[in-house]
C-alpha positions, 0 to 999 in steps of 0.5 A: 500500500503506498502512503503520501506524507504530507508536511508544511503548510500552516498559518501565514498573514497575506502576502505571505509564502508557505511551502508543502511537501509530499513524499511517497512511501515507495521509492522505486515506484514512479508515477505518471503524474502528481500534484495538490489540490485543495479541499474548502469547507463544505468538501469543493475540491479543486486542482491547484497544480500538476506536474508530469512525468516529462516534466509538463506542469498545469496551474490553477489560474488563480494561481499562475504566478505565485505557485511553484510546483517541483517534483523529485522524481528519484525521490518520489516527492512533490513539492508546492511554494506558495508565494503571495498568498491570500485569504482564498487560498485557505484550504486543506491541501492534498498530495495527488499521485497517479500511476497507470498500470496494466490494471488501470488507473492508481489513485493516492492521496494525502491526508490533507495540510491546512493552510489558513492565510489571515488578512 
């Protein structure tokens, strides 16, 4: 069973930078892709950020700019910087992983990271 570990995030005035972190339990598996979304109350999800495995990487439009997504692949880890952070980026972040197989699609998920961004 592979596990994401979450780390980072946590409690920042506007304008402010925080950074999260995700690491998955298997080293020698590699994923097609992997990236964060964010949970709002009332359970909205949505897609802040992916990067591919050939290095492709998709935005969020709201924020293009001052969201920075990297990825170790060696590592298996996935990493999001963000940067002029605002109120409406208060939410809990999840890690995302895919793997595509001969069985289908293998979805991971994190546990979730609140990050909670004070005017």
């Amino acid at each position: 069973q592979v596990h994401l570990e979450q780390s980072g995030g946590g409690s920042v005035q506007a304008g402010g930078s925080l950074s999260l972190s995700c690491v998955a339990s298997e080293t020698d598996l590699s994923f097609n892709f992997m990236g964060w979304f964010r949970q709002f109350p009332g359970d909205r999800r949505e897609l802040v950020a992916l990067i591919f495995d050939d290095g492709e990487i998709n935005y969020l439009d709201s924020v293009k700019g001052r969201f920075v997504i990297s990825r170790s692949r060696a590592k298996n880890t996935v990493n999001l910087q963000m940067n002029s952070l605002k109120p409406e980026d208060s939410a809990v972040y999840l890690c995302y992983a895919v793997r595509y197989t001969n069985g289908g699609k293998n979805m991971y998920w994190g546990r979730g990271t609140q990050v909670t961004v004070s005017a």
